[in-house]
N, C-alpha and C positions, 0 to 999 in steps of 0.2 A: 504494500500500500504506500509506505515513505516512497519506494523505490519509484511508483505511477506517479507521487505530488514531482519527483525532482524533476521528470519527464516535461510533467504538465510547465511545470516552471520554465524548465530553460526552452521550450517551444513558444510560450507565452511570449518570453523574453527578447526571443529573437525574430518575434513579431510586432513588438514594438518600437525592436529598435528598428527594423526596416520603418514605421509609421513616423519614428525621430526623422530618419532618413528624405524620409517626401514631404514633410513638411519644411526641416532645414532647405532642401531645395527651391521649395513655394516660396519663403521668404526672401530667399537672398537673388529668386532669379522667377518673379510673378508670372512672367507671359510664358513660362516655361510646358507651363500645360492651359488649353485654349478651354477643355470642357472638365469634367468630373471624369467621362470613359478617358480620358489621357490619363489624367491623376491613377485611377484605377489598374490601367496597366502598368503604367510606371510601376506601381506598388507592388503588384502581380510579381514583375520582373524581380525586382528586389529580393522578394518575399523568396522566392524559386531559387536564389543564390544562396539563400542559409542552409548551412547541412541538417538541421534539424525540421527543417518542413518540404525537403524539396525529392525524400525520399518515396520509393513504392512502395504499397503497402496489398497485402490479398484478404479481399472478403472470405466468408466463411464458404465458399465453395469455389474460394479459387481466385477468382478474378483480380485483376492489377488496377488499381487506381493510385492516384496521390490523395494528398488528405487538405489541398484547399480547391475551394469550388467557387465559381461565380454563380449568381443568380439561381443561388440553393433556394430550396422553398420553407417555409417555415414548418415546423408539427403539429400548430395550430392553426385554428378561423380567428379572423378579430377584424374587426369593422377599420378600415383605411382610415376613415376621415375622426374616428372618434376612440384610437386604440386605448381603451383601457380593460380590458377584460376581455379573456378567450372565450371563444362561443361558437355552435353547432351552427351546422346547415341552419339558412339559407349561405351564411357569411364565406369567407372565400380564404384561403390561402394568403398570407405577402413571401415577397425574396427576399435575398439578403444578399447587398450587394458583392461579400465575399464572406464563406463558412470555411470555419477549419475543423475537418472532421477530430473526434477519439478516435486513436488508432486503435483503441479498445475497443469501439464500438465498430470499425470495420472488423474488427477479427473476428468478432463474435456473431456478424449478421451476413445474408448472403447477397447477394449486389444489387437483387430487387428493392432490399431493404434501404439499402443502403444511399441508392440513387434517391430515394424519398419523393419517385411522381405521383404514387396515389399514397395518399395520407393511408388511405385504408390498409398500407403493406410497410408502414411506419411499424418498427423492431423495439425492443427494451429500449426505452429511455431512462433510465435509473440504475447508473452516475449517468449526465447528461452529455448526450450523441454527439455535442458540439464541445470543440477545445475553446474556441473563439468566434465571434459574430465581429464584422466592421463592415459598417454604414459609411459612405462617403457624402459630402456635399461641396460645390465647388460653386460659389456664387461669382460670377462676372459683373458685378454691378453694386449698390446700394441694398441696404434691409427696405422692405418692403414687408405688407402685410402678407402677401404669400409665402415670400421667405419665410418669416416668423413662422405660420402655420406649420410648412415643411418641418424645421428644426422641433416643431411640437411632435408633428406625426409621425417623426423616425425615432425620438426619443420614446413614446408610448408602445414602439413596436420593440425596441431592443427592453424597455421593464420590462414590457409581459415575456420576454421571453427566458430573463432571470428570473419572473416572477416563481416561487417554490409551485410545482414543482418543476427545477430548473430545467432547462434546455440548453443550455451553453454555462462554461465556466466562468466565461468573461467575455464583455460585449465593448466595444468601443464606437467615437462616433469621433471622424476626422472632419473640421467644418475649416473650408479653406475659403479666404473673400478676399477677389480684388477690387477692389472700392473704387470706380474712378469718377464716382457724383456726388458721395454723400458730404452734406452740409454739416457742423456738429448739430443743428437742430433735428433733423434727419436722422442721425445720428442715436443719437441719445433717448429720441421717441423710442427703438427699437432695440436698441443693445442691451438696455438694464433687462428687459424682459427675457432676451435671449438668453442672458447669464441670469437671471434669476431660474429658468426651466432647467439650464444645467448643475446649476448649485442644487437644486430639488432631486433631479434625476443621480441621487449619490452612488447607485452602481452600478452606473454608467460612464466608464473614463473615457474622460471627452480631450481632443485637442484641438484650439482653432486657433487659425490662423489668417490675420487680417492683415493686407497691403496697402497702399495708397500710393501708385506709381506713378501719379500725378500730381501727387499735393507733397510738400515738405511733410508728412509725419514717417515718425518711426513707425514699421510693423507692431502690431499688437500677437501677441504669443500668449493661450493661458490654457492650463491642464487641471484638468479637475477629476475628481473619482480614483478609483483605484487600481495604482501601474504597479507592476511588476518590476521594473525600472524606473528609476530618476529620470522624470522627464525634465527637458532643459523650464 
């Protein structure tokens, strides 16, 4: 059991530190990724050079996969617009813009399982099937009232998915913004709330990161929740 935490740990680790890695880039070099899918590969890339996730791994009847995935689906239903609680038919499935499997739960399940397209062929989840959940956002622009909502509705999908009983050991949420409008009045309508929903959201470690490649400020940098690493 110590022997699966240190696992878990230095997998954790060297998935955060690739998330150190694309954000230090976002700051120091903005126009560097144009959309969130750039951000997302980039990180992909990254993520696929650490010896500890970039390994194969065989389901229980055999089969070859790695253990991070894009555009995994979740094990639950829960309302898009209103996540706060899982729930039956009619409600629908979300993704998750990258999952990093248990290689315990590949082991143990067989690749139907494991692939998770009909919830109905969903395996043991108890320890949870997920190492890791990250959410991406990359805004191109100013906070805005849909931004805000976004940053609500990807936070109420990574809870519920900590929520007991868990589905992932650790969920993250990378929030990248290049700003080239906001006023500080602008500004300031939308930010306290933004980091108010993250200060809430405690077990959710979050990192964001804000440019202004137009205006004289410094980047803004702030991490919250709980890393496995010293985040900068």
């Amino acid at each position: 059991m110590a022997g699966d935490q240190q696992v878990s740990d230095l997998v954790l680790s060297q998935l955060e530190q690739s998330l150190t890695a694309l954000v230090g880039q976002f700051v120091a070099e903005p126009y560097r990724f144009f959309t969130e899918a750039d951000a997302v590969a980039s990180f992909t890339s990254q993520v696929l050079q650490r010896p500890a996730l970039a390994g194969i791994h065989r389901t229980a009847d055999g089969q070859a996969t790695g253990l991070l995935h894009r555009e995994y689906p979740t094990f639950f239903r829960f309302k898009k617009s209103d996540p706060r609680r899982r729930l039956e038919r009619p409600a629908r499935r979300g993704h998750y813009d990258l999952a990093l499997l248990d290689p315990n739960y590949v082991q143990r399940h067989g690749a139907t399982a494991v692939t998770n397209r009909r919830i109905e062929d969903r395996g043991i989840l108890s320890p949870p099937p997920l190492l890791a959940v990250v959410e991406f956002k990359l805004f191109a622009d100013a906070w805005d009232r849909r931004r805000v909502s976004d940053v609500r509705h990807v936070l109420g999908k990574l809870q519920l998915t900590v929520n007991p009983p868990a589905h992932a050991r650790a969920v993250y949420l990378c929030l990248m913004q290049r700003d080239i409008q906001s006023t500080p009045r602008r500004w300031d309508a939308n930010w306290g709330r933004v980091r108010e929903m993250l200060a809430e959201a405690g077990d959710v470690a979050s990192v964001v990161a804000v440019t202004w490649p137009e205006q004289q400020r410094d980047p803004l940098l702030e991490c919250r929740g709980p890393w496995v690493v010293d985040m900068p």
